[in-house]
C-alpha positions in Angstrom: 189.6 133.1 183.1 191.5 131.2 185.9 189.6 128.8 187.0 190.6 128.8 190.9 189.6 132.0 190.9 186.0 131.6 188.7 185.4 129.1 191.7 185.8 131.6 194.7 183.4 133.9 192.7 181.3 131.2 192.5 181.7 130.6 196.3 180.4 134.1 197.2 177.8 134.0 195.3 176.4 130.9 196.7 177.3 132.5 200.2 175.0 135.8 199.1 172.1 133.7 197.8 171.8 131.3 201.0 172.2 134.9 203.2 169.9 137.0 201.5 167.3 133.5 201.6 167.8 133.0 205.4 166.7 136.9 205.5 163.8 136.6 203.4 162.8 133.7 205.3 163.0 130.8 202.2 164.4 128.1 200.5 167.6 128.5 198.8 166.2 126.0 195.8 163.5 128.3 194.9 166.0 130.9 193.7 167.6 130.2 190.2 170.8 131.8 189.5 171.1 132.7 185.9 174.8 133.3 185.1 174.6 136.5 182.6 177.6 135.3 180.0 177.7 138.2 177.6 181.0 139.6 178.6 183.1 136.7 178.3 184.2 133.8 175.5 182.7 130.6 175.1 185.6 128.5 176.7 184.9 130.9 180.3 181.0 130.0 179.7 182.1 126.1 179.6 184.1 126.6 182.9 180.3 128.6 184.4 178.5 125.2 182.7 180.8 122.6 184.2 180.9 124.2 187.9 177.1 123.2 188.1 175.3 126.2 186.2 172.6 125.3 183.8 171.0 128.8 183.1 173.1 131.0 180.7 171.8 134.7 179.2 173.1 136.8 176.8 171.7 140.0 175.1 173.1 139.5 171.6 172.1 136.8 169.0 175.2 136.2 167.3 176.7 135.6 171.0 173.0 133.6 171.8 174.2 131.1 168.5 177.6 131.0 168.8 177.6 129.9 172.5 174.6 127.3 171.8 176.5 125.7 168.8 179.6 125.1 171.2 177.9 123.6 174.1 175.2 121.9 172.0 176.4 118.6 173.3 175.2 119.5 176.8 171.3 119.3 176.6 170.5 120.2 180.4 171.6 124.2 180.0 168.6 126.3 179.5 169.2 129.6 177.5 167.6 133.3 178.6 167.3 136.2 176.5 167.8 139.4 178.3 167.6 142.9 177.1 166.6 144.4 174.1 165.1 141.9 171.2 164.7 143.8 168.0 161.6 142.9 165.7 164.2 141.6 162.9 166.1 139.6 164.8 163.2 137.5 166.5 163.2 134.6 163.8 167.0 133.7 164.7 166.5 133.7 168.6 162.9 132.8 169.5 162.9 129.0 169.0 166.7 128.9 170.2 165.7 130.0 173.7 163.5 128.7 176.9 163.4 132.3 178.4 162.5 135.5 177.2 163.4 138.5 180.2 162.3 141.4 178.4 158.6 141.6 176.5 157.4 144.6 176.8 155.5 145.5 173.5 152.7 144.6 171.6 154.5 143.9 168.4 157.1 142.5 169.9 154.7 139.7 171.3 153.2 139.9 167.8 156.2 139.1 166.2 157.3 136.2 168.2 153.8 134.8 167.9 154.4 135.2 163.9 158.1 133.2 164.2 157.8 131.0 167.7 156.7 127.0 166.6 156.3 126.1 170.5 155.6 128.4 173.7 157.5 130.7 174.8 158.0 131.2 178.6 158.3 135.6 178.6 158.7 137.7 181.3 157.3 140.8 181.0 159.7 144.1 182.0 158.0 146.6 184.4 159.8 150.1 184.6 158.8 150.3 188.2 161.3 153.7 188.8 159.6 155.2 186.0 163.2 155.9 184.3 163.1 157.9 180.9 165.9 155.8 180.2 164.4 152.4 181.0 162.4 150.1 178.9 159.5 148.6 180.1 155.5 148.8 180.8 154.3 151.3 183.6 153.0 149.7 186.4 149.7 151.8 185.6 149.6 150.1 182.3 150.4 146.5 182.8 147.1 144.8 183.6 145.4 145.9 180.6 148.9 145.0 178.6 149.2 141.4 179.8 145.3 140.9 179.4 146.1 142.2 175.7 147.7 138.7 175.2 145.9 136.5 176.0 145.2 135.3 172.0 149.3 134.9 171.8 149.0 130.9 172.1 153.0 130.8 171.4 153.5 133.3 174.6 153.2 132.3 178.5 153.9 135.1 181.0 155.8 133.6 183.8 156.1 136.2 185.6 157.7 140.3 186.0 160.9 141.3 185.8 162.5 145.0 186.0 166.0 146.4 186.7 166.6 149.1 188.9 168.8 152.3 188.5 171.9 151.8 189.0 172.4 154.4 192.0 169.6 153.5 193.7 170.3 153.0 197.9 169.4 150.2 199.8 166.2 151.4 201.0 165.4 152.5 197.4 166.4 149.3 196.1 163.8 147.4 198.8 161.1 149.7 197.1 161.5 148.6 193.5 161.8 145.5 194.4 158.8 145.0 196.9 156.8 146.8 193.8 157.3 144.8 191.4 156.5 141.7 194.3 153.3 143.8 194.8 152.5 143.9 190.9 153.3 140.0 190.6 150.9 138.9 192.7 148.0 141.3 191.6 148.4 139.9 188.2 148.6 136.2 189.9 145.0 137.0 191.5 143.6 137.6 187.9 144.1 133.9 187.2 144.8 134.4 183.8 145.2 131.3 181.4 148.0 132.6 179.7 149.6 134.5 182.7 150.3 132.3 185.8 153.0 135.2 186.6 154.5 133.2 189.4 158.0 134.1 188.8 160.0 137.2 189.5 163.0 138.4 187.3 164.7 141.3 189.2 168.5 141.6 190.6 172.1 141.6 188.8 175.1 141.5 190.4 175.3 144.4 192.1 171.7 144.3 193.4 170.6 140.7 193.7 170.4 140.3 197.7 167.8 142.9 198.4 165.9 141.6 195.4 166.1 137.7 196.7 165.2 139.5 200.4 162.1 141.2 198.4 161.1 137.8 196.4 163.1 137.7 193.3 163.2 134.0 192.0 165.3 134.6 188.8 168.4 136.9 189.5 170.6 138.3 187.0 174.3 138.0 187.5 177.5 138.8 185.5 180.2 140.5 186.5 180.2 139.0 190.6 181.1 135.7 188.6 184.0 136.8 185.8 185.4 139.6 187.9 189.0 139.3 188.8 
């Protein structure tokens, strides 16, 4: 990708993340951008990594390894996991990530505390539209769900994180969103050991200022940052 033109991307994304904070009335620092690389080659990601961008996700583990292995030299980037994680493939990625967006079964969580040899900071996904199509806990369910974990020593649920349909308006957008906020803090009032949930997971690229404006402190973005 050209680079002058990865940095006006960049640009406008920093100008949409300081807007969307001034609207929802916070600091800029306590949103992290994660730059979602799984559509582009490992020489682009290196251009993401040396214009100041430390967190990286992808959705596929050969990408995950192949990435990791070119940039090992830099030690500061932190890798995310998004998506789908299938049972067999948990051994390869676990202990080669810091994030994990996307827990959201018990033997998933079983699996990862079979492979993981240190903790595992998960966020567990909330299918707050109640999409067929979507992965995720119902909102109904996840209390009882993250209690369920609490003798996973290798897992630590950081917080929630969902993803909205992808024709949702504005206002419909602002309700996922504020749910999700809602469900974040009931399960921060439990005081769990195992589940500070402090963090929110929730807006990509075409979505992420209503979800910073609704208190989204991880956001999701790809395409805003490769498109031409």
């Amino acid at each position: 990708m050209v680079l002058q033109k990865l940095e006006q991307n960049v640009e406008s994304i920093q100008q949409d993340v300081e807007q969307a904070c001034q609207i929802g009335q916070r600091s800029v620092d306590s949103v992290t951008v994660i730059c979602v690389t799984k559509s582009v080659d490992k020489e682009t990601t290196k251009q993401v990594v040396n214009l100041g961008f430390e967190h990286l996700a992808e959705n596929r583990m050969e990408k995950l390894l192949e990435k990791q292995e070119y940039l090992s030299d830099n030690k500061q980037i932190k890798w995310h996991f998004i998506g789908n994680l299938q049972r067999r493939k948990v051994k390869s990625v676990i202990n080669n990530i810091d994030y994990f967006h996307a827990l959201d079964k018990i033997s998933l969580a079983e699996e990862i505390q079979k492979r993981a040899i240190k903790q595992i900071k998960c966020f567990v996904q909330v299918n707050v539209s109640g999409e067929i199509s979507k992965q995720g806990i119902s909102p109904e369910n996840l209390i009882d769900f993250i209690k369920d974990l609490k003798d996973f020593d290798r897992i630590e649920v950081i917080g929630l994180m969902t993803m909205a349909p992808i024709d949702s308006n504005l206002n419909e957008l602002s309700q996922y969103f504020d749910q999700l906020k809602l469900l974040q803090n009931k399960v921060a009032t439990e005081k769990l050991d195992h589940a500070p949930c402090t963090e929110l997971s929730m807006g990509m690229s075409q979505d992420f200022i209503p979800a910073i404006e609704s208190g989204a402190t991880f956001v999701r973005i790809g395409s805003r940052f490769f498109e031409s």
